[in-house]
C-alpha positions in Angstrom: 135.5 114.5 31.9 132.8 116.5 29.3 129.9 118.4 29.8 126.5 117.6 28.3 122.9 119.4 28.4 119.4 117.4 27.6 117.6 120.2 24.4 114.0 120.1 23.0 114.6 121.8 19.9 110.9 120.9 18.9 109.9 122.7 22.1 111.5 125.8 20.6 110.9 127.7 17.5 113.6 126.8 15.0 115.2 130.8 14.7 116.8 130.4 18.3 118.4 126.3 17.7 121.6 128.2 16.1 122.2 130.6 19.0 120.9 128.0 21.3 123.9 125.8 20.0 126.2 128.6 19.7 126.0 129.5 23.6 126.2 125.4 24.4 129.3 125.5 22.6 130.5 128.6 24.2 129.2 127.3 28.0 132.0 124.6 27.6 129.1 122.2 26.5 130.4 119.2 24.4 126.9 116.4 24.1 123.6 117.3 23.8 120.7 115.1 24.1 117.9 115.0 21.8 114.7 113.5 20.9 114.0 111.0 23.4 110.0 112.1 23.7 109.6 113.2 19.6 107.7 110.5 18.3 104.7 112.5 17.4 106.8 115.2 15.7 109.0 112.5 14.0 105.4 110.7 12.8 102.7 112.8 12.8 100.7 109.7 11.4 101.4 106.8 10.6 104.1 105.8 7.8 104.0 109.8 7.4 107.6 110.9 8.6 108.8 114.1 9.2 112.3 114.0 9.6 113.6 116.9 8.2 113.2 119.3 11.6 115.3 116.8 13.1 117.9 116.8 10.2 118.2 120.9 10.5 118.3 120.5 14.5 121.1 117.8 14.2 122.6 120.1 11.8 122.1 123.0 13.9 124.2 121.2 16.8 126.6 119.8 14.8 127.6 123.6 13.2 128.7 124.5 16.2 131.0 120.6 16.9 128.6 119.8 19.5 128.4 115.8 20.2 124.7 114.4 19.7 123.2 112.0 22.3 119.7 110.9 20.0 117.1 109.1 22.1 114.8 106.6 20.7 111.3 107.6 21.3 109.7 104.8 22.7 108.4 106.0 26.0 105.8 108.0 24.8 104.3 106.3 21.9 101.6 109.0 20.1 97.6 109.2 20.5 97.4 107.7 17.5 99.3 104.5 17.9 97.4 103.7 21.2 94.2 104.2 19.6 94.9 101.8 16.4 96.5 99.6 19.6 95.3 99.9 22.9 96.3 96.2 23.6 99.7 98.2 23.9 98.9 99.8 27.1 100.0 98.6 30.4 97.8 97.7 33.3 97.7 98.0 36.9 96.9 95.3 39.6 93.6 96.6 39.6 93.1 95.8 36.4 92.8 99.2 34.9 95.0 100.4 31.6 97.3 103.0 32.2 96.1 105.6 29.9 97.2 108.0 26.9 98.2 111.9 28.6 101.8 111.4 30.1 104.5 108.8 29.0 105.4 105.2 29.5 102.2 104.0 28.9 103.1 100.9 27.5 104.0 97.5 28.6 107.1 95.5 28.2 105.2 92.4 27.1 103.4 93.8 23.8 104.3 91.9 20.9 102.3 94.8 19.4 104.3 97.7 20.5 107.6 95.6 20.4 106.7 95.3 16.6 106.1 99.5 16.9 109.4 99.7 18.2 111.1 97.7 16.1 109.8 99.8 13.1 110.4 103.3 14.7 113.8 102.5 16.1 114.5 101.0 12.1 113.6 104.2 10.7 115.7 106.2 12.9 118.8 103.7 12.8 118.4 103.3 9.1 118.5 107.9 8.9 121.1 108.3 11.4 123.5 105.7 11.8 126.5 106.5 11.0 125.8 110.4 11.2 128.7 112.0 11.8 127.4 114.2 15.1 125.4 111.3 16.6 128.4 110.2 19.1 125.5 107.8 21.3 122.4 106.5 20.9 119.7 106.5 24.6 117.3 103.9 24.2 114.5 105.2 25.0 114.5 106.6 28.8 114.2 105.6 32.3 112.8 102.6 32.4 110.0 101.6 35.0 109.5 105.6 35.9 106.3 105.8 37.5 106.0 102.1 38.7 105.7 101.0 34.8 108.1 97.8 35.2 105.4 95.7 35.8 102.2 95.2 33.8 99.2 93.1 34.5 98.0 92.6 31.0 96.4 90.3 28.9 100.2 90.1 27.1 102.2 89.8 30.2 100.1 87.1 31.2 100.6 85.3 28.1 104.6 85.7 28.4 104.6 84.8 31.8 103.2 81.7 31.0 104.9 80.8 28.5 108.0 82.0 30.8 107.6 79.5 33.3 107.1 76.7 31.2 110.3 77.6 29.7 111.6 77.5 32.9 110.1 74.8 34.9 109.3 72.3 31.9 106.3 70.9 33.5 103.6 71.8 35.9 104.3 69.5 38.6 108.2 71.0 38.9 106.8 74.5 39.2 104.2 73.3 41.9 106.9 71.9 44.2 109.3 74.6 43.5 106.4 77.1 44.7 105.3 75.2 47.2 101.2 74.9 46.4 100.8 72.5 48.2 100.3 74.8 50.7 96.7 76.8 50.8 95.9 73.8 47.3 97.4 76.2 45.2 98.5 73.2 42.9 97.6 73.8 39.6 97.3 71.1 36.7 98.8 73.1 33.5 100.9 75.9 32.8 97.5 78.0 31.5 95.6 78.2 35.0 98.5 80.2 36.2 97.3 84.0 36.7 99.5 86.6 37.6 100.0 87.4 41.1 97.3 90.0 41.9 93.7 90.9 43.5 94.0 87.7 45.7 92.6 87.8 48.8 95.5 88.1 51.1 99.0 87.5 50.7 99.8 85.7 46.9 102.4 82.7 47.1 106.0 84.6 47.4 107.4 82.3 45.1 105.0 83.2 42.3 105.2 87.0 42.6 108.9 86.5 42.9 109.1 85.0 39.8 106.8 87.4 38.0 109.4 90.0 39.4 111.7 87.9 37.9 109.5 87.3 34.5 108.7 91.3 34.6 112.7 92.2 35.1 113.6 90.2 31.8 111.0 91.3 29.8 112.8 95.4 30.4 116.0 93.3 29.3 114.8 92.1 26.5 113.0 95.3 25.5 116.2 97.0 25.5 118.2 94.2 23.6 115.7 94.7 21.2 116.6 98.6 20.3 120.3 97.7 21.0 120.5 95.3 18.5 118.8 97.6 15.6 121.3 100.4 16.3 124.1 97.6 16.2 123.1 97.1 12.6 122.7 100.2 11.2 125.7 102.4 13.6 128.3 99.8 14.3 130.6 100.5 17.0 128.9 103.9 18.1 128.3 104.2 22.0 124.8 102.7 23.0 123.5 104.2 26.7 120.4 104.5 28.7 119.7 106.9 31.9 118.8 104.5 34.9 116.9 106.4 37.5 117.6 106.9 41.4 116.8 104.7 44.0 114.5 102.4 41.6 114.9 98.8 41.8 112.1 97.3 39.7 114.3 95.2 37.5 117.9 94.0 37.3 120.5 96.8 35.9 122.9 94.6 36.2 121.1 92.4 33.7 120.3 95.2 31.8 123.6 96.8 31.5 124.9 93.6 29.5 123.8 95.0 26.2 124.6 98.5 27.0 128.1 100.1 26.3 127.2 103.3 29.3 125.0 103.0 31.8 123.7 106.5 32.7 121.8 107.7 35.5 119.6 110.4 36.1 120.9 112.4 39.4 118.4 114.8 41.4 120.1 115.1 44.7 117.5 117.5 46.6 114.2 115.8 44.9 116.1 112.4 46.4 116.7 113.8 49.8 113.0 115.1 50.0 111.0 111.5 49.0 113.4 109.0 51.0 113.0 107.7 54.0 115.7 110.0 56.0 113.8 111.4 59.2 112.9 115.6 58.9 115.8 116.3 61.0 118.0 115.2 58.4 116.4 116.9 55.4 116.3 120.0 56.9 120.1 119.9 57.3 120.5 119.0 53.5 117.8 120.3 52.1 119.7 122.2 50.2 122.8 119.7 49.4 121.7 116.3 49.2 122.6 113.6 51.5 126.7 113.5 51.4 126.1 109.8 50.2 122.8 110.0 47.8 124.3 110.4 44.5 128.0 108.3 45.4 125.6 105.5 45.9 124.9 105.8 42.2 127.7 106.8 41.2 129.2 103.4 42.3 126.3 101.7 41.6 126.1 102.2 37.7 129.6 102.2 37.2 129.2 98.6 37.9 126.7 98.0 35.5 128.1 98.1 32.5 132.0 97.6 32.3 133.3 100.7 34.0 132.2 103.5 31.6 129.1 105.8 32.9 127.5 109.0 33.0 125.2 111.0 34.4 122.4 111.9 31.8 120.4 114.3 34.1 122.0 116.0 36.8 120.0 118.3 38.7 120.6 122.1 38.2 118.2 123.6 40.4 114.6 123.2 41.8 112.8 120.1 40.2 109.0 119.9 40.1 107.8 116.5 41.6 109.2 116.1 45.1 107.0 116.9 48.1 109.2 120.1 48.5 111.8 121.5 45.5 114.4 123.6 47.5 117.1 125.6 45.3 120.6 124.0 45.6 123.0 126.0 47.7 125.2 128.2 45.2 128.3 126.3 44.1 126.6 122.9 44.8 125.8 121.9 41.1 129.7 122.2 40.7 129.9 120.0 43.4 127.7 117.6 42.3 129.5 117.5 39.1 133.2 117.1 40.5 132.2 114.5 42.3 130.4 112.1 39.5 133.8 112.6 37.7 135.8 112.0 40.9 133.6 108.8 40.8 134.6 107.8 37.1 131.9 109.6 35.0 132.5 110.2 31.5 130.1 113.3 31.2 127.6 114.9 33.3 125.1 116.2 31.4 122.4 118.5 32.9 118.7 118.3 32.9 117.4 120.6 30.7 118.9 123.7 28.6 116.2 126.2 29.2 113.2 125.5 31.4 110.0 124.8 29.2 106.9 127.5 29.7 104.1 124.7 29.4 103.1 120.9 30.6 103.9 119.0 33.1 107.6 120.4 33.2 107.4 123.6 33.8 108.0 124.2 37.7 111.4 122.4 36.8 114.5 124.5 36.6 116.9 124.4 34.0 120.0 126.5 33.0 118.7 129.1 31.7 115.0 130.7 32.1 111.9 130.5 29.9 112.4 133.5 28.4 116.6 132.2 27.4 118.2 134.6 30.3 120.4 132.5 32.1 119.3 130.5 35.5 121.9 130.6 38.6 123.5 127.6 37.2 124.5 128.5 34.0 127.5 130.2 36.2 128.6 127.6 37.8 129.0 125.2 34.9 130.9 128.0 32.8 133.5 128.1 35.9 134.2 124.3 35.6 134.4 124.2 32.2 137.3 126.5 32.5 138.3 124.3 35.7 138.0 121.0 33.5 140.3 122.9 31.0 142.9 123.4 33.7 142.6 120.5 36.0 142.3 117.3 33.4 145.6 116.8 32.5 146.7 116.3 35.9 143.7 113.8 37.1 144.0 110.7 35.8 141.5 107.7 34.9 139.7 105.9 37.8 140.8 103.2 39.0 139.2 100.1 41.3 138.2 101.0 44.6 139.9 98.9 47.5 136.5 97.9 49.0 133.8 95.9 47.0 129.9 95.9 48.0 127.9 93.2 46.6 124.1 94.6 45.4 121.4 92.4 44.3 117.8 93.4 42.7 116.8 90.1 43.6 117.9 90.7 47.2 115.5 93.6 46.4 112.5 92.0 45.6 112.7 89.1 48.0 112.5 90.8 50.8 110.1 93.3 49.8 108.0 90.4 48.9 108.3 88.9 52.6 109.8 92.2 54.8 109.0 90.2 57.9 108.9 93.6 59.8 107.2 96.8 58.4 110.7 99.0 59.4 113.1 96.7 57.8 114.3 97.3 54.2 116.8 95.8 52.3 118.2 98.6 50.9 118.4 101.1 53.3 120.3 98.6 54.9 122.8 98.4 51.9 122.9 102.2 52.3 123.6 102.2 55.7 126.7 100.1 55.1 127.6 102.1 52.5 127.7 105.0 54.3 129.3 103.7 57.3 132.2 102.8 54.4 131.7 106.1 53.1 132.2 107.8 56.6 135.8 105.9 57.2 136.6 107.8 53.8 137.3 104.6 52.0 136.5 104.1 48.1 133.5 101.7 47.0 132.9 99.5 44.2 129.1 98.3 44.3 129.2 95.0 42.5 126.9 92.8 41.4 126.9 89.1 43.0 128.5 87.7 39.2 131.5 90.1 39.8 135.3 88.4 40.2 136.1 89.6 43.4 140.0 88.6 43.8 141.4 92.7 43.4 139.6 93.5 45.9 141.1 94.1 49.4 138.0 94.2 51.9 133.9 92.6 50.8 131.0 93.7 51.7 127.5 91.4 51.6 125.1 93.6 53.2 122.3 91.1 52.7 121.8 88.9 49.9 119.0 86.3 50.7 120.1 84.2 47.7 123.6 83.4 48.1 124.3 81.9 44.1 126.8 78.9 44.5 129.4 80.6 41.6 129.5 83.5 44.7 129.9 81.4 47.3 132.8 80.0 45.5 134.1 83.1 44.8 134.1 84.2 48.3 135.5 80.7 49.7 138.7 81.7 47.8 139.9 84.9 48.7 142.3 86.0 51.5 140.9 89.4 52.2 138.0 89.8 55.1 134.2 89.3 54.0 131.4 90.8 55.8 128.3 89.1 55.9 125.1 90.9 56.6 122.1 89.6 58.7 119.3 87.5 55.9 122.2 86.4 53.9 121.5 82.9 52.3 118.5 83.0 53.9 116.3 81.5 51.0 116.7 79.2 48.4 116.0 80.2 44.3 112.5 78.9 44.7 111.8 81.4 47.8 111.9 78.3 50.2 114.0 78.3 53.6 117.1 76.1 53.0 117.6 72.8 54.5 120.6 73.5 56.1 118.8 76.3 57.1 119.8 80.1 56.8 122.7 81.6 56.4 122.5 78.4 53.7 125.4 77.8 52.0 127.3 80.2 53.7 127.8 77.9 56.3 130.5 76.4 54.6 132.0 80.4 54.6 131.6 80.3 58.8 130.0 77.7 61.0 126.8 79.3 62.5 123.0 78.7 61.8 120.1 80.9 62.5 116.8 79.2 64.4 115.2 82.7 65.1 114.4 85.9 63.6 113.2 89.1 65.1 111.6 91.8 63.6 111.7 94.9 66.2 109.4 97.6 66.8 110.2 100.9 65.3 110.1 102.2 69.0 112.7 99.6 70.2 116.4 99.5 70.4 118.2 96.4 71.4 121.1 97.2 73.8 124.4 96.3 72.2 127.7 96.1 74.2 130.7 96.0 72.5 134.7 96.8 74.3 132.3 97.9 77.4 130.1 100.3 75.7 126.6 100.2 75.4 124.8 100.9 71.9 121.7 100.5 70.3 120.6 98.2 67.2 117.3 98.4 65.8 114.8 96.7 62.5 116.0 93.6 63.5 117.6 90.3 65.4 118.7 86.8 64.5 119.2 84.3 66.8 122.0 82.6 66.1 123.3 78.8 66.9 127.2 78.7 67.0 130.3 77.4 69.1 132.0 80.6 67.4 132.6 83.1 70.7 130.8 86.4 69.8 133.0 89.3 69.0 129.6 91.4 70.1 126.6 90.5 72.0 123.0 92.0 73.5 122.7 93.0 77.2 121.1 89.7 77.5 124.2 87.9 75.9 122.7 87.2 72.6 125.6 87.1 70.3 125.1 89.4 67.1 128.5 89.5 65.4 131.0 86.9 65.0 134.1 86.1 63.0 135.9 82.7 61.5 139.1 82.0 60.3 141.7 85.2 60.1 144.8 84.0 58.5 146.4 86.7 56.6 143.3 88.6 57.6 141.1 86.6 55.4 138.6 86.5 58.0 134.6 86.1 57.3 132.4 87.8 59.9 128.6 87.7 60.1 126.2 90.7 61.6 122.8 89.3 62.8 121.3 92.9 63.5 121.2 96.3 62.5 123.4 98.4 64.4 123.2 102.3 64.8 125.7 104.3 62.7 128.3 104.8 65.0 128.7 101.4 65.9 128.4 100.3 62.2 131.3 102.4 61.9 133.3 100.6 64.6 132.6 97.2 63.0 133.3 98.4 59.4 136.7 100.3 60.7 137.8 97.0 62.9 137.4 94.7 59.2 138.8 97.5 57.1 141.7 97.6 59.7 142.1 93.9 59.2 142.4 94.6 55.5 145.4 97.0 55.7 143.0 100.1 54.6 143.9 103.1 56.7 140.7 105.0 57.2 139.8 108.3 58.0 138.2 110.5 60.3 136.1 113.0 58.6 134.2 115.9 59.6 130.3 115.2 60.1 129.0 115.9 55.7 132.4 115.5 54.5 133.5 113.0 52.6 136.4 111.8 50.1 137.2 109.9 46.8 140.0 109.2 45.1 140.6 109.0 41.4 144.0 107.4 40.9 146.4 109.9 42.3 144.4 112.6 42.8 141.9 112.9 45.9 138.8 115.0 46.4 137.0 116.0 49.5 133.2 117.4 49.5 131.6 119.6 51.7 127.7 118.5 52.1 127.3 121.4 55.3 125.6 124.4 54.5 128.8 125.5 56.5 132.1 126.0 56.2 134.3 123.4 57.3 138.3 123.1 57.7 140.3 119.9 56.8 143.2 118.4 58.7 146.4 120.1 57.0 148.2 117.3 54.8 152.0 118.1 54.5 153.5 120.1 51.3 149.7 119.2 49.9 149.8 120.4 46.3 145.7 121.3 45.6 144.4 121.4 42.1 141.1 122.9 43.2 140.4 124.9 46.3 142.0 124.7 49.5 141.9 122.6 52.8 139.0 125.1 53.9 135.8 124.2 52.1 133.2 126.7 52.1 129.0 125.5 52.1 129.1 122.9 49.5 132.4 123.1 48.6 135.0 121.0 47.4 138.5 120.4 47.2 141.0 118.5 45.2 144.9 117.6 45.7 147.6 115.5 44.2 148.4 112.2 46.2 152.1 111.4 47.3 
């Protein structure tokens, strides 16, 4: 459990880098990232190198024992590399390059800039590796910010051609896969295939599923490509990247393969203010965050790469881009922090030292002010430093979490491909069932749907379209309870309706078929009765065809949720709607009771995680709130009364 802090040290005049590293070091500070956006101070021109500013700044960190985090520079690649090469520039669906004056303007599918980045990353592995203060390398940072995954260039379109040959072997497999004889979209060879933009109306679902597909590789591949360079020339040093929030434009999962830490960039306030959460709501944690914003991260990256993550940017006080920056409530950045390492996070690492006076940047806080005076944070991360000092002995590593959700990108793309319903989204409806988990106070593992699932005590399939046959498998075997989520196995890998038809394969899991789907009006709400009690369920309805009594129906007797087999508690249940929150609740907390997990009842914005013996409790109110009393509870940190964004932490019996 470390500290870390993202530096510019070629945003600052050199005279101020040694006192700059001096206070890091005396703020409890232990990594510092560096040089992620230098490539035109690294090479003013090309083949002209300038290294030594980044040898003294290295230097400068390392004086003091501070930890270097050194960032390839590969998002912003100079003016004068995109003039020699403007091929390397990505383009919109318009048709219309993304141009020089911000960063990540280039596309994955250059062989040009892939030969760029090869050299650059070379130079820098060659300098560096094996430096005694360079504890991690970033590769290169946040990939797909700004909607930069996919391109429509002349060199994507080459690669994906050359992609789905690879796949489909010949024409003729790839038009029956796609389905063109529908609309004569059949096309004779691999080369009349354009990408899937500017049509008319609607482009085949298959195609732009598989250039999300296509597009999602080529950011894999990209980052294999830096990985492997730093392999060579820093063996067996840590190799991260900072994943962003809420983005899903290619698979992390996939991704994460050749990464050692996956890293995510958390802004809790600028979250709350661009989602989809209704005013209401973001008035009440304006402030805070959403109790369940960042945990969904949290759990989601520490799933993407073996277990070890951090978080590479956490939010220390207004950002600049949202549609409204609010100030964090004081003691919330602490907050924020004990939870990623209640989570499992290796560092946190906050986004940025001091705030810069200039750019686009400069309306974004940081710990300390333009002029070096410290900002309101700075405080709080000097208190839990001295708390880490105290407290980490006694809290020991994570462990797995009892409940596993499985997450798909694909899931992602599918059915924002074909929504079938303007209101429904996939994932917010993987949030919502995370956060009815969340709620119950039980721990989550978000999984991907390659993940062995036999330690797990309770599963979770919000809605995976695309059941693969390995998961299926998987699920067929174990003796906990599954929950399966309305669209499940809904489509086959070619983005066709399965034979069998949906929930597909599943059917072999529980012996129901859906003939029917709904998607409701944003102003409806289906009437739900479950035990007697009326409730509401909205987005969405399936019609299902079973001899399986329903555990829960519709006012009109339209079953909605049943359940199969139950031996040991190993039973699988399906949900053909979208319920409201409480009743989500009630159907999570009858499974989870199935699984022998005691849940909780939790004031409204608290919530709880365990790390091994320890728990934590967080206070998301901008009030105080009171736990229940736990007997002869010995608390490491705070007390059973949290005040506004407090938190709490205690040893387990």
């Amino acid at each position: 459990m470390k500290l870390g802090v993202c530096y510019y040290p070629e945003h600052w005049p050199e005279s101020q880098w040694a006192a700059d590293a001096a206070q890091m070091a005396a703020l409890g500070i232990e990594y510092v990232r560096i040089a992620e956006f230098a490539w035109s101070r690294i090479e003013p021109r090309r083949d002209h190198f300038n290294w030594q500013w980044l040898d003294r700044a290295i230097a400068a960190l390392a004086a003091h024992d501070l930890k270097v985090v050194l960032g390839t520079p590969t998002a912003t690649p100079p003016k004068w590399l995109v003039d020699a090469a403007p091929e390397i520039l990505a383009v919109d669906a318009g048709g219309r390059p993304r141009r020089f004056g911000s960063r990540r303007h280039y596309c994955f599918s250059s062989r040009r800039y892939r030969s760029e980045t090869s050299r650059i990353v070379t130079h820098m592995a060659e300098r560096y590796g094996g430096h005694r203060a360079v504890a991690a390398w970033q590769t290169d940072n946040e990939y797909g910010c700004h909607d930069t995954t996919v391109s429509y260039s002349a060199e994507a379109l080459r690669a994906f051609r050359l992609w789905l040959a690879d796949k489909y072997g010949t024409v003729e497999a790839l038009n029956r896969a796609w389905g063109n004889v529908f609309w004569s979209m059949e096309y004779g060879c691999f080369d009349e295939v354009d990408a899937p933009c500017a049509t008319v109306t609607e482009a085949n679902p298959a195609h732009r599923l598989d250039y999300r597909r296509f597009c999602s590789e080529q950011v894999a591949s990209y980052n294999r490509l830096q990985a492997d360079i730093i392999r060579r020339y820093h063996p067996g040093v840590d190799i991260v990247h900072n994943f962003m929030g809420f983005y899903t434009g290619f698979d992390h999962h996939r991704l994460g393969r050749d990464l050692d830490i996956a890293a995510w960039d958390s802004y809790p306030l600028g979250f709350l203010e661009q989602s989809w959460l209704p005013d209401p709501v973001k008035r009440d944690f304006m402030r805070q965050g959403h109790p369940d914003f960042a945990a969904f991260h949290h759990d989601l990256y520490r799933g993407c790469s073996a277990g070890r993550w951090w978080v590479m940017e956490q939010q220390p006080g207004p950002v600049n881009w949202a549609a409204n920056n609010p100030a964090p409530l004081p003691g919330m950045v602490r907050t924020w922090t004990w939870e990623a390492f209640a989570h499992g996070a290796e560092v946190v690492s906050y986004f940025r030292w001091r705030q810069a006076p200039f750019a686009q940047e400069q309306m974004h806080s940081g710990l300390h002010l333009p002029n070096g005076d410290r900002d309101t944070a700075a405080a709080e991360v000097e208190q839990l430093a001295g708390e880490l000092a105290a407290a980490a002995p006694a809290v020991p590593a994570p462990r797995r979490s009892d409940v596993a959700l499985v997450y798909s990108y694909e899931a992602e793309w599918m059915l924002d491909i074909q929504p079938q319903g303007q209101s429904f989204s996939a994932g917010r409806w993987v949030y919502a069932c995370y956060s009815a988990l969340r709620e119950l106070g039980l721990d989550i593992d978000i999984v991907s749907p390659q993940q062995a699932l036999g330690d797990y005590r309770m599963v979770v399939v919000p809605c995976l379209p695309l059941a693969p046959p390995a998961l299926v498998a998987e699920l067929a075997g174990l003796a906990v309870p599954v929950l399966l989520g309305m669209r499940s196995g809904s489509k086959t890998e070619s983005f066709q309706i399965p034979a069998e038809l949906p929930p597909g394969p599943l059917q072999t899991l529980i012996p129901l078929r859906i003939t029917r789907v709904e998607s409701l009006r944003p102003d409806h709400c289906e009437t739900l009765v479950l035990d007697g009690v009326s409730y509401r369920a909205h987005h969405w309805l399936e019609w299902v065809d079973t001899r399986l009594p329903a555990q829960m129906a519709t006012a009109t007797g339209r079953g909605v949720w049943y359940s199969h087999g139950g031996e040991n508690g190993a039973a699988v249940h399906y949900l053909a709607t979208w319920p409201e929150p409480l009743l989500l609740r009630k159907v999570m907390r009858h499974i989870a009771a199935q699984a022998g997990l005691a849940v909780a009842e939790l004031p409204a914005g608290v919530r709880l995680r365990r790390r091994a013996g320890v728990q934590f409790a967080f206070n998301y109110n901008a009030h105080p709130v009171s736990l229940a009393q736990g007997e002869g509870r010995d608390y490491l940190l705070g007390s059973a009364d949290l005040p506004p964004g407090g938190m709490a932490a205690w040893q387990l019996p």
